[in-house]
C-alpha positions as CSV (number, residue, x, y, z in Angstrom):
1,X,-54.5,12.5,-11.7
2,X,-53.0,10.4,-14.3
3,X,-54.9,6.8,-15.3
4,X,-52.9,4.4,-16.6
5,X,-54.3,2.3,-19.5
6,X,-53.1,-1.4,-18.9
7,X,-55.0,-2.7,-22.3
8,X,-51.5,-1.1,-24.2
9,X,-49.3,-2.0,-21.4
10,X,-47.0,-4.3,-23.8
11,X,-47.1,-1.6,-26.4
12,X,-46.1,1.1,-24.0
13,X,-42.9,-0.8,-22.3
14,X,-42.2,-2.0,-25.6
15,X,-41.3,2.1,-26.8
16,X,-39.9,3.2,-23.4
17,X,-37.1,0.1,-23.4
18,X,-36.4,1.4,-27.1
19,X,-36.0,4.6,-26.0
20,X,-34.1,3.8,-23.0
21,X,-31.6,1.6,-25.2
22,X,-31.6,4.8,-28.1
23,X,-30.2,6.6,-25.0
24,X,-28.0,4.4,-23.8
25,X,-26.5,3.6,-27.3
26,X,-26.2,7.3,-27.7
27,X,-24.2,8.3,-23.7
28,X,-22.0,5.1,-24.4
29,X,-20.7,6.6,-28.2
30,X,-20.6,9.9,-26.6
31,X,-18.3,9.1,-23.9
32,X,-16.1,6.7,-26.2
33,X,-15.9,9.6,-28.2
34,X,-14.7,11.8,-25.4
35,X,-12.3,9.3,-24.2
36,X,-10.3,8.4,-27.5
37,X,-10.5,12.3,-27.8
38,X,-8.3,12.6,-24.4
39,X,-5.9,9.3,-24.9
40,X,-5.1,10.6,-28.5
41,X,-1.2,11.0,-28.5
42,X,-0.7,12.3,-32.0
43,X,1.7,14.9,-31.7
44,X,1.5,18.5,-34.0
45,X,4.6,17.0,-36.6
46,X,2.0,14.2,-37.4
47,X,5.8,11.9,-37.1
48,X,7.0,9.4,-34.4
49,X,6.2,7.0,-32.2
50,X,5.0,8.2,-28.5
51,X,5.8,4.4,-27.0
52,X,8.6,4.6,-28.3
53,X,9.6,8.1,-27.2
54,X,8.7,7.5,-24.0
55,X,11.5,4.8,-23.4
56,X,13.9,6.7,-24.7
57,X,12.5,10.0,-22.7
58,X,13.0,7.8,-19.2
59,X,16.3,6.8,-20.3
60,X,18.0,10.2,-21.9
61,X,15.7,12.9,-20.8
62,X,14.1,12.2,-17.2
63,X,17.1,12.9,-15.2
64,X,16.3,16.7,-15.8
65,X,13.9,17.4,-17.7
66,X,10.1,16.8,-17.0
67,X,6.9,17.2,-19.0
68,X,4.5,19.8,-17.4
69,X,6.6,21.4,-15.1
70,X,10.3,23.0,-14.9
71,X,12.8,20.2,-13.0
72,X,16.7,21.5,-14.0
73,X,15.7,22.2,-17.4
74,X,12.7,23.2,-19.0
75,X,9.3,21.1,-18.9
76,X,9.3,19.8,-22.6
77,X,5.3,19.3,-23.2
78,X,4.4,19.9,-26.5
79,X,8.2,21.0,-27.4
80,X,7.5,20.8,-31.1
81,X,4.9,23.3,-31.3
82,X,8.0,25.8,-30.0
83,X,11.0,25.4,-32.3
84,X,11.8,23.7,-35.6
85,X,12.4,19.9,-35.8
86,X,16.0,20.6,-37.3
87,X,16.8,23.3,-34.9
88,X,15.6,20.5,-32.4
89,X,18.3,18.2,-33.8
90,X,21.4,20.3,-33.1
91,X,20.4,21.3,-29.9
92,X,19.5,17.8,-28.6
93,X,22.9,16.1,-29.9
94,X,24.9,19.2,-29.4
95,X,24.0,22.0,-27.4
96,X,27.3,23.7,-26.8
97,X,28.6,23.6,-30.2
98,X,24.9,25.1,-31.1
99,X,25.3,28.2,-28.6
100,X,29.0,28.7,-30.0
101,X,27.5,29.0,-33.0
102,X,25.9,32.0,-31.8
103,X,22.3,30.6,-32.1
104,X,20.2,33.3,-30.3
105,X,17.4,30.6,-29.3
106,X,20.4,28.4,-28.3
107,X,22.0,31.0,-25.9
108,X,18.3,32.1,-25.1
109,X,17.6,29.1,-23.1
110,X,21.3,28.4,-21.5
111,X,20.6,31.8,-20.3
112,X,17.0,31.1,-18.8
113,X,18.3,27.7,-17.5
114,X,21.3,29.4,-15.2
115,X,23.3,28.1,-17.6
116,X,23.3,24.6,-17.1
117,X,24.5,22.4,-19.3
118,X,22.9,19.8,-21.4
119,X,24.3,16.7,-22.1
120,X,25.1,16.1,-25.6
121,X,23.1,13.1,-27.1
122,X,25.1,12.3,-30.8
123,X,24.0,9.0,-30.5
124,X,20.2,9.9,-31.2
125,X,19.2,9.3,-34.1
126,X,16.4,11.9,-36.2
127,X,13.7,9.1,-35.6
128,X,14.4,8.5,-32.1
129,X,14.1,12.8,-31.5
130,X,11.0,12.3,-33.6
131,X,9.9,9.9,-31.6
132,X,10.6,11.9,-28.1
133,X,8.6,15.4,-29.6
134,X,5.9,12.6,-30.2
135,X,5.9,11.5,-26.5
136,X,6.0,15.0,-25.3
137,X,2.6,15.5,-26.7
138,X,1.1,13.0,-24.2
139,X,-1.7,15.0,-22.3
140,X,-1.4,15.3,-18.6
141,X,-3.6,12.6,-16.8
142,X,-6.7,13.7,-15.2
143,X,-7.0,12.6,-11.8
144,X,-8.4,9.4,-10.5
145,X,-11.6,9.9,-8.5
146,X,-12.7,7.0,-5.9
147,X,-15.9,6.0,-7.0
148,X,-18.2,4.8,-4.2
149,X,-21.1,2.8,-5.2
150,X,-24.9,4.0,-4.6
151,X,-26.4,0.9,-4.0
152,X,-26.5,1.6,-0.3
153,X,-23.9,-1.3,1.2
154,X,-24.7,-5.1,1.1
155,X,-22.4,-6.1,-1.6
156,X,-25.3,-5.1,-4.3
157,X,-23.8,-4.3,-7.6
158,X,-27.2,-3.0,-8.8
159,X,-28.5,-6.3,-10.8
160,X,-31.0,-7.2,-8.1
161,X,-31.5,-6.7,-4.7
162,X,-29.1,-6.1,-1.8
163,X,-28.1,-8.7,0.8
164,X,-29.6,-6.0,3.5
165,X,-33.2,-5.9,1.7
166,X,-33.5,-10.0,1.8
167,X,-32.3,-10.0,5.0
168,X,-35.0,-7.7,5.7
169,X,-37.4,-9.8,3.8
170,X,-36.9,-13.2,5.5
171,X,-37.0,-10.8,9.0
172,X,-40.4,-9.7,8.4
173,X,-41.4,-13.4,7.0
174,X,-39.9,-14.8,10.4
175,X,-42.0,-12.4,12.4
176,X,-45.2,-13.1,10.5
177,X,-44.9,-16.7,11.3
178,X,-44.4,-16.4,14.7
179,X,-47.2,-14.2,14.9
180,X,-49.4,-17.1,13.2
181,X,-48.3,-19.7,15.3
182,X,-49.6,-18.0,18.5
183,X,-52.9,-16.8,16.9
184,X,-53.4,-20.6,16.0
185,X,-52.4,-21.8,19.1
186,X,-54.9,-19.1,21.1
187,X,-57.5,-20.4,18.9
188,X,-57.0,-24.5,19.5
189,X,-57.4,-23.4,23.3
190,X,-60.2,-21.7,22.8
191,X,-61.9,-24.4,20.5
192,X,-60.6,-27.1,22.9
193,X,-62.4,-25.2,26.0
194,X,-65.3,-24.4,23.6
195,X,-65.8,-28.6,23.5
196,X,-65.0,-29.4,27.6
197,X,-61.3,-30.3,27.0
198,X,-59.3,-30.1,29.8
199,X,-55.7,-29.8,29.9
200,X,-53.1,-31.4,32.3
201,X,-51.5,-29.0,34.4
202,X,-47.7,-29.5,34.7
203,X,-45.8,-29.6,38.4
204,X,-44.5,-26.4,39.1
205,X,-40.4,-26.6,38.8
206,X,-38.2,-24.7,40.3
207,X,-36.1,-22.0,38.1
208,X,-32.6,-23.0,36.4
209,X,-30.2,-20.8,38.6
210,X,-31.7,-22.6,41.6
211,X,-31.2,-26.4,41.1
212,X,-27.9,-25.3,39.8
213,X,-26.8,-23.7,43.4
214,X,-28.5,-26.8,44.7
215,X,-26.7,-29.0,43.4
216,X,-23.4,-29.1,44.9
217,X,-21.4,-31.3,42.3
218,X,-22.1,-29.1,39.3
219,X,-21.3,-25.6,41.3
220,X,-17.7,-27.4,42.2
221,X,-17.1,-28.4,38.9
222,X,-18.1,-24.8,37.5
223,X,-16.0,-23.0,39.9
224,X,-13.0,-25.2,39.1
225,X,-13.4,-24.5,35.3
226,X,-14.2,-20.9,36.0
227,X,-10.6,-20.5,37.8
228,X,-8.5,-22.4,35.3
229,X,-10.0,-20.7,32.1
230,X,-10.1,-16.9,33.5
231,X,-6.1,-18.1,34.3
232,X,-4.9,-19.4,31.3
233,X,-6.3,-15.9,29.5
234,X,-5.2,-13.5,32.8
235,X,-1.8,-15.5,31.4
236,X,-2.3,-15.2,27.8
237,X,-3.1,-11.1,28.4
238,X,0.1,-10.8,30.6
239,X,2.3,-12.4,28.0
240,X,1.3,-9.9,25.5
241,X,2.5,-6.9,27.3
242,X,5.2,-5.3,25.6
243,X,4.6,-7.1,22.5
244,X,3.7,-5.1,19.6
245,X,3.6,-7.7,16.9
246,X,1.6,-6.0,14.2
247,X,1.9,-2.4,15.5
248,X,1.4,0.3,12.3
249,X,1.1,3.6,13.0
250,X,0.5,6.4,11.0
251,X,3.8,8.2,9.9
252,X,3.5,12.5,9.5
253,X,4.4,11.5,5.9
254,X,3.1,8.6,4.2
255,X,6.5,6.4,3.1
256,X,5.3,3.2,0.7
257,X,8.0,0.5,1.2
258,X,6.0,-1.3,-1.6
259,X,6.5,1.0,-4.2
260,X,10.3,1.9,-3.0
261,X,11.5,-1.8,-2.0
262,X,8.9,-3.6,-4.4
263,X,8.1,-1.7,-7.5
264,X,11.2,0.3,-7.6
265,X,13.4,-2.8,-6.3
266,X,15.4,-0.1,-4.1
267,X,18.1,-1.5,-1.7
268,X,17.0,-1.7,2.1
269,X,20.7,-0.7,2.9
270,X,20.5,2.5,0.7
271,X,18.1,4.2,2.9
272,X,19.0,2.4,6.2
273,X,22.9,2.3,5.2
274,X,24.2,2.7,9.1
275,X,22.3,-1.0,9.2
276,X,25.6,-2.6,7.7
277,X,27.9,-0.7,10.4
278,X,26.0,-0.1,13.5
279,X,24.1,-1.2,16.1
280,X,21.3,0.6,15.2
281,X,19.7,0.7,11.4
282,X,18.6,4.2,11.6
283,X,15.7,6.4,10.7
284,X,17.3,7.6,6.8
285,X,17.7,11.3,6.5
286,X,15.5,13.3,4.4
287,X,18.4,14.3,2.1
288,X,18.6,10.6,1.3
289,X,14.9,10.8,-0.2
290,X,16.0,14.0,-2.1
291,X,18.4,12.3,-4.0
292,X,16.3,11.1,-6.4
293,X,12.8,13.3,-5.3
294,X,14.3,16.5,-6.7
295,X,13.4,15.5,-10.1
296,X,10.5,12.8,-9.0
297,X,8.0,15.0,-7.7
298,X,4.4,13.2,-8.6
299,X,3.7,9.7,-8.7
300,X,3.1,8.0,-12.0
301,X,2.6,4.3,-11.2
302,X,-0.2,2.1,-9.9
303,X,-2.9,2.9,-7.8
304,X,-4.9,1.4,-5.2
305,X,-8.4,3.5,-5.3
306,X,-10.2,1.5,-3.2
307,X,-7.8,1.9,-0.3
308,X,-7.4,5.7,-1.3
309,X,-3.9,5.7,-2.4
310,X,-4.4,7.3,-5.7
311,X,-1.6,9.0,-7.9
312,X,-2.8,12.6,-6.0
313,X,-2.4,11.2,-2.5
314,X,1.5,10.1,-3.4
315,X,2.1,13.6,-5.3
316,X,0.6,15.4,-2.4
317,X,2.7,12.8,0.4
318,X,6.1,14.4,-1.8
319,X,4.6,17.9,-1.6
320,X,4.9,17.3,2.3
321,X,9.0,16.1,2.0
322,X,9.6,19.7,0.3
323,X,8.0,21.5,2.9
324,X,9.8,19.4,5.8
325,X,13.2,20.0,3.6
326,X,12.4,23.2,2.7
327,X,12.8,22.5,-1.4
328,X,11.3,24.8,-4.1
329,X,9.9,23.4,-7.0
330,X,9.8,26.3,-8.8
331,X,13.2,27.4,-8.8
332,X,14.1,23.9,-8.1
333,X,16.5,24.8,-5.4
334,X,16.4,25.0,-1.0
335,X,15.1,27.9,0.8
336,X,16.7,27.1,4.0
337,X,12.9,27.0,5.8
338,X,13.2,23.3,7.3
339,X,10.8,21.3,9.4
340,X,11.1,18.6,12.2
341,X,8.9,15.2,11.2
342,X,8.3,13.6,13.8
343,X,8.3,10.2,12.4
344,X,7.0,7.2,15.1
345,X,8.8,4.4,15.9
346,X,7.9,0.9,15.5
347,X,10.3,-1.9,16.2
348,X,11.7,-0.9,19.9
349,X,13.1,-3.4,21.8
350,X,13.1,-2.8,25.2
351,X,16.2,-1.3,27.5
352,X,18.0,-4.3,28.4
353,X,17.9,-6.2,25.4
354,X,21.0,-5.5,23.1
355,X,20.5,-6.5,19.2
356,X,23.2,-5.6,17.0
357,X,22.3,-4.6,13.1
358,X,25.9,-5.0,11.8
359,X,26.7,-8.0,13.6
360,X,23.3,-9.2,11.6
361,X,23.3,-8.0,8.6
362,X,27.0,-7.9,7.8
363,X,28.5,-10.1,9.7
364,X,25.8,-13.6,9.6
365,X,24.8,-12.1,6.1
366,X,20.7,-12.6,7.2
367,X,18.2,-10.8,5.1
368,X,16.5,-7.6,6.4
369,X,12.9,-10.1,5.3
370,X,13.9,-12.6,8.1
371,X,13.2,-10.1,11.0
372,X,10.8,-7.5,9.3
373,X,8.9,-9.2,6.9
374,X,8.4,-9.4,3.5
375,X,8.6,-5.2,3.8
376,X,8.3,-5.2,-0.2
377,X,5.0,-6.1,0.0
378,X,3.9,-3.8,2.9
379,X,1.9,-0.4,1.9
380,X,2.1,1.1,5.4
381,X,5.5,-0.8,7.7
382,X,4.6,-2.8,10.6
383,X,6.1,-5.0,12.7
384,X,6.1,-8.5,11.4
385,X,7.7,-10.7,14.8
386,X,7.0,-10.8,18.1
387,X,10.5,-9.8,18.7
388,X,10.0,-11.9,22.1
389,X,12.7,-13.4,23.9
390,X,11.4,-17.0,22.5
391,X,11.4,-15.9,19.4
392,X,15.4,-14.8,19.3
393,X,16.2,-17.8,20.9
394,X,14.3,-20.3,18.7
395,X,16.3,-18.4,15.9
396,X,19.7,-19.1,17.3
397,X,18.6,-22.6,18.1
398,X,17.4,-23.2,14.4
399,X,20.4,-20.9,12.4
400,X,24.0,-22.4,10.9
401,X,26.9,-20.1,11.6
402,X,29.0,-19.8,8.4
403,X,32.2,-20.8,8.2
404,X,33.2,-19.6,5.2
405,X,36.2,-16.9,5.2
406,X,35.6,-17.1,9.0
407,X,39.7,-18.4,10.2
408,X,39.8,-16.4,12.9
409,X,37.2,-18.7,14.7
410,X,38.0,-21.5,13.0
411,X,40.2,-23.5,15.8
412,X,37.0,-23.5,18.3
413,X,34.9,-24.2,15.2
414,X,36.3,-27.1,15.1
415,X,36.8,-27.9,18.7
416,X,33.1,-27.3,19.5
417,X,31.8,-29.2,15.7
418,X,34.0,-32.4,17.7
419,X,32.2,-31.4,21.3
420,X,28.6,-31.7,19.5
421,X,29.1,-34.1,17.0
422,X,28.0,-31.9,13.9
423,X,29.2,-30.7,10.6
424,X,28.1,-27.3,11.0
425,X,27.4,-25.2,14.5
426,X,24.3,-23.9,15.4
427,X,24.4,-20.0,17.4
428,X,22.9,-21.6,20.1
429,X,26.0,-24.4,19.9
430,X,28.5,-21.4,19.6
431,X,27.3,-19.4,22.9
432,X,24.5,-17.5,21.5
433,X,22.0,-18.4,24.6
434,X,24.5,-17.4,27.3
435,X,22.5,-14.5,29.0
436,X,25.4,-11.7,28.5
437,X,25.4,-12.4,24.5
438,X,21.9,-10.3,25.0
439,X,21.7,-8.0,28.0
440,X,23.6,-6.1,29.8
């Protein structure tokens, strides 16, 4: 058994917080250590700027060539440490001149690369390749690991105790003072009967549920309020059916319009291009994503850890188009092996509604936000209206037809702008509520 002596308590918490700050001091300079030793850029030539390089890498280099791994040309990481900075020169501003030459590292490499032929950059200068074989040095990231807390839930950050344990606390204090009140009032009665008091004994009532059934009024007004409110919501439920408003399933592969419409700024009508021509805006064919995933294939840009989408949850969401494409990073080229996805639908309107895309989106010029949302924003798609019947309508009743460049209708324009009274037509005012405009 160990005694504790309390006479050098101070003394004793004193040395262990010294000690516990000595180690503290020490894991914190060890770990800043390790983590300037990992972010260190410098590359091998000791020359260049690795910012600097990496603009000029996105803008020259990225279309074929990436760092750690083969895209159409080699991967480049630490390309200084394998040839010369002035053999690096030639190549880079002119490759094919360099393999005339008869360079045998020259024709080596157009020979490794089936080759292809690179671009000639004359416009680089020796500082801006200096730069570039300084970016190329950049080490491969680690990946990001969610870290959960251990505090146990509550909100605690570890400072002081969780919201659970004071709940907990002011529980048990609640139960202790109920338990006092009735062991004080058991004792009162028992003094009080101790001294001859006597205490008045109440009229027996009768229960709740049966002066309310006796009472003929209140049981009236309760079953008249009963009907009304279980029909308003019977109503409300019904009204719902077929509504999907905020409906977001889970797609086989994990498509991010934030980072493609949002980050990236990429054109709704690229993907969904039949959207300016057709009734229908299409589901966008996986050769579309290829165009630019042959040479994208892991995510580089922010995360969201919290919510797991981390940069190896996007690279491993790309891993799954190759497979359904049947793509080979390797040789950087299709096997033939192809897969279905089976990719689930959200907007669908119902049989005998007709909605036009073109007649939308080309035609009335209206933004793809205005139906679906502000999609740039939205990690996983949903469906942002009701898509209701109401909904349309209030749309046409609310929405300006333009005019402009429009003289094919422009004599009933005009016709109709003197029928209503108005400078500008509504849809509504131009026959857009007439039943056959919408079904069939």
């Amino acid at each position: 058994m160990i005694k504790v002596k309390f006479r050098n308590l101070p003394t004793q918490l004193s040395l262990l917080l010294l000690a516990l700050l000595l180690t503290f001091s020490t894991t914190t300079y060890a770990q800043e250590e390790m983590a300037a030793a990992t972010t260190e850029t410098a590359p091998a030539t000791g020359v260049g700027d690795a910012a600097a390089g990496k603009t000029l890498f996105n803008a020259n280099c990225a279309a074929c060539h990436k760092l750690y791994k083969k895209g159409v040309g080699p991967a480049l990481f630490g390309v200084g440490d394998k040839y010369d900075k002035e053999w690096l020169y030639k190549w880079i501003r002119n490759s094919q001149d360099f393999i005339k030459s008869g360079d045998p590292k020259a024709i080596a490499i157009f020979e490794e690369n089936n080759q292809s032929v690179m671009t000639a950059f004359p416009a680089l200068s020796d500082t801006d390749i200096d730069n570039i074989i300084a970016y190329t040095y950049t080490p491969k990231p680690e990946p990001t690991v969610a870290v959960t807390g251990a505090t146990g839930g509550g909100g605690g950050n570890g400072d002081g105790p969780t919201n659970n344990i004071i709940l907990a606390a002011l529980a048990l204090i609640f139960l202790l003072l109920v338990v006092m009140l009735v062991l004080v009032n058991k004792t009162l009665r028992r003094i009080a009967e101790a001294n001859g008091v006597e205490y008045e004994v109440s009229e027996k009532r009768p229960p709740i549920w049966k002066a309310f059934v006796q009472n003929q009024f209140l049981v009236f007004v309760t079953s008249i309020f009963l009907l009304l409110a279980s029909g308003y919501f019977a109503y409300g439920w019904m009204m719902q059916i077929g509504v999907d408003q905020g409906y977001a399933p889970v797609q086989p592969i994990h498509y991010s319009h934030k980072i493609h419409a949002g980050d990236n700024q990429i054109d709704c009508n690229y993907c969904h291009s039949s959207a300016r021509k057709s009734k229908h805006s299409g589901i966008p064919s996986l050769n579309v994503c290829m165009n630019c995933h042959k040479m994208i294939s892991e995510y580089n840009g922010e995360e969201d850890v919290e919510n797991g989408y981390t940069k190896e949850f996007y690279t491993n969401e790309i891993k799954k188009l190759y497979e359904a494409v049947g793509w080979d990073e390797s040789t950087q080229s299709y096997t033939g092996e192809e897969k279905p996805v089976k990719w689930v639908r959200i907007h669908n309107l119902p049989d005998f509604a007709y909605f036009n895309h073109s007649q939308h989106v080309t035609v009335a010029g209206i933004e793809c936000q205005t139906c679906h949302g502000p999609v740039e924003e939205m990690e996983i798609m949903s469906q942002f209206s009701p898509l209701t019947m109401g909904w349309c309508i209030n749309c046409h009743r609310e929405t300006n037809v333009d005019l402009k460049g429009n003289e094919y209708y422009k004599k009933i324009h005009e016709e109709l702008s003197k029928k209503y009274g108005v400078d500008q037509l509504t849809i509504a005012q131009m026959g857009g509520l007439e039943c056959g405009k919408c079904h069939y």
